[in-house]
TORKELUM-367746 format. One record per residue (C-alpha): residue number from 1; residue in one letter; x, y, z. Coordinates in Angstrom, 1 decimal. Each point is the difference from the previous one (the first is absolute). Layout:
<nodes>
+-----+--------+--------+--------+--------+
: num : residu :      x :      y :      z :
+-----+--------+--------+--------+--------+
: NUM :      A :      X :      Y :      Z :
...
+-----+--------+--------+--------+--------+
</nodes>
This chain:
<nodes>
+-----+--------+--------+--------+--------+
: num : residu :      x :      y :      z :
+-----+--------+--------+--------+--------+
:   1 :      X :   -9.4 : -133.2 :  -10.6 :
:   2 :      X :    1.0 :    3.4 :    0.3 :
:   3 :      X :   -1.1 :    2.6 :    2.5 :
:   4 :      X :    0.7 :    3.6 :   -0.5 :
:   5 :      X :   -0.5 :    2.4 :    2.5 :
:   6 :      X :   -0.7 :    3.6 :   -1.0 :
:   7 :      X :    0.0 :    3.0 :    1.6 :
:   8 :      X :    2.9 :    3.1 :    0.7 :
:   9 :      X :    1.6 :   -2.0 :    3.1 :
:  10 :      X :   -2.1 :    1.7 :    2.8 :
:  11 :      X :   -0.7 :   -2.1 :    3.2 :
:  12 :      X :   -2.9 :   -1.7 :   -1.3 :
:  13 :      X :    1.6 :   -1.1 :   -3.2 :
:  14 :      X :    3.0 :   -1.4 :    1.4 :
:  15 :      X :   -2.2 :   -1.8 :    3.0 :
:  16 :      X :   -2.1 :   -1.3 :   -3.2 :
:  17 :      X :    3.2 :   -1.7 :   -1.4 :
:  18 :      X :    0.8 :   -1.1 :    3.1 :
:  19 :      X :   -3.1 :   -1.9 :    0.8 :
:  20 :      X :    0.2 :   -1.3 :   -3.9 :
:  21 :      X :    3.8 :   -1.4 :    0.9 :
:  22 :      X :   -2.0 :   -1.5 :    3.6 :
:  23 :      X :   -3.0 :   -1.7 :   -2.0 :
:  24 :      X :    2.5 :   -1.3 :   -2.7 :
:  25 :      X :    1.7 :   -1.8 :    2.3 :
:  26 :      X :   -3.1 :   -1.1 :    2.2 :
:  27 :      X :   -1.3 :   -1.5 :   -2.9 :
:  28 :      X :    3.4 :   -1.6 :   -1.7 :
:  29 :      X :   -1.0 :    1.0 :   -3.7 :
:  30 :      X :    2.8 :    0.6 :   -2.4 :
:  31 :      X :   -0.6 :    4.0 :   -0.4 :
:  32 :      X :    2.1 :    3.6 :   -1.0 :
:  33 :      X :   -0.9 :    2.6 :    1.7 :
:  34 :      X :    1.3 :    3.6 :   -1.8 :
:  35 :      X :   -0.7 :    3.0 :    1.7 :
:  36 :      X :   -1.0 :    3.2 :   -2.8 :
:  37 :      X :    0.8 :    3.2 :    0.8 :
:  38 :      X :   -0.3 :    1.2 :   -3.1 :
:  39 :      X :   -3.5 :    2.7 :   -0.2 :
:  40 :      X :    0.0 :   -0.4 :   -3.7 :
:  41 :      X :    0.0 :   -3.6 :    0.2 :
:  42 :      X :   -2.6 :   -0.1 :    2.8 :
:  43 :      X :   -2.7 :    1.9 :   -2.1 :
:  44 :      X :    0.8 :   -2.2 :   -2.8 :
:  45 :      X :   -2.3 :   -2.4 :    2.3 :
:  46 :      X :   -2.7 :    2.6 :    0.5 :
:  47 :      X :    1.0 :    0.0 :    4.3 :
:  48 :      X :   -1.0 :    3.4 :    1.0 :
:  49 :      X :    0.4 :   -1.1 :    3.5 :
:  50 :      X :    3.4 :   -1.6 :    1.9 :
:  51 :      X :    1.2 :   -2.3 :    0.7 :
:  52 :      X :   -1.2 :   -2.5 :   -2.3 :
:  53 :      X :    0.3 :   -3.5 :   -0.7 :
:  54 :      X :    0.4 :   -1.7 :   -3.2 :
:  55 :      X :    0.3 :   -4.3 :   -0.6 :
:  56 :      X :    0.8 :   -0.7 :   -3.5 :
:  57 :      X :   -1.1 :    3.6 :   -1.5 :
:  58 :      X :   -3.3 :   -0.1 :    1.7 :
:  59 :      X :   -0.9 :    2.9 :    2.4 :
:  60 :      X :   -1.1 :   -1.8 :    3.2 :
:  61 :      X :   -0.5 :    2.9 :    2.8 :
:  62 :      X :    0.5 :    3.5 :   -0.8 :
:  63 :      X :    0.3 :    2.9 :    3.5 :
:  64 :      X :   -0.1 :   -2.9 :    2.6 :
:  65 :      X :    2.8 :   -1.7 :    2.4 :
:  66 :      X :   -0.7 :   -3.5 :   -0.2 :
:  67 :      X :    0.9 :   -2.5 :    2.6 :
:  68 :      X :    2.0 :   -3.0 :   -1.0 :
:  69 :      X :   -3.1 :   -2.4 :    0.3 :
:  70 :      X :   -2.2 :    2.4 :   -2.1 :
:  71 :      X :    3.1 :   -0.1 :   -2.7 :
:  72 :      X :    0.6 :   -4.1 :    0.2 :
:  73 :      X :   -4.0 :    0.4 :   -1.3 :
:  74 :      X :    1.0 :    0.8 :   -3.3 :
:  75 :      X :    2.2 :   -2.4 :   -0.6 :
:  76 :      X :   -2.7 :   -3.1 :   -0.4 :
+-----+--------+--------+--------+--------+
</nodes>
C-alpha cells in the first residue's frame, strides 16, 4: 500500500502524516508513506484543499486533519 500525504508542509499536513505513520503502525499493514510537496503534483489529483490523503492513487480526504483511527478506516 502506499500512502501519500499532500499538502505544502504546514502544521496540519505534517500532523496528517504523522497520524498516517501512527495508524500504520496501530494497524501492522505493510505500507509507504511519501509526503508531496510538490503543487503541481498535488493538482494533478484535483485536491484544491490540504492536506490530503492519497492510498494507492485514490484521493481519500481532501481539507481535513484526520485522526489515526479515522485513517486506519481506509485501509479495510
Amino acid at each position: 500500500m502506499t500512502i501519500k500525504i499532500l499538502g505544502s508542509g504546514c502544521p496540519k499536513c505534517k500532523k496528517l502524516e504523522e497520524n498516517a505513520r501512527t495508524a500504520v503502525a496501530n494497524t501492522g499493514i505493510n505500507a509507504v508513506i511519501e509526503k508531496v510537496t510538490d503543487m503541481g503534483k498535488i493538482m494533478d489529483y484535483g485536491v484544491m484543499m490540504t492536506p490530503a490523503i492519497v492510498i494507492d492513487e485514490v484521493v481519500k480526504s481532501t481539507g481535513k486533519l484526520l485522526s489515526p483511527e479515522e485513517i486506519a478506516k481506509f485501509f479495510v
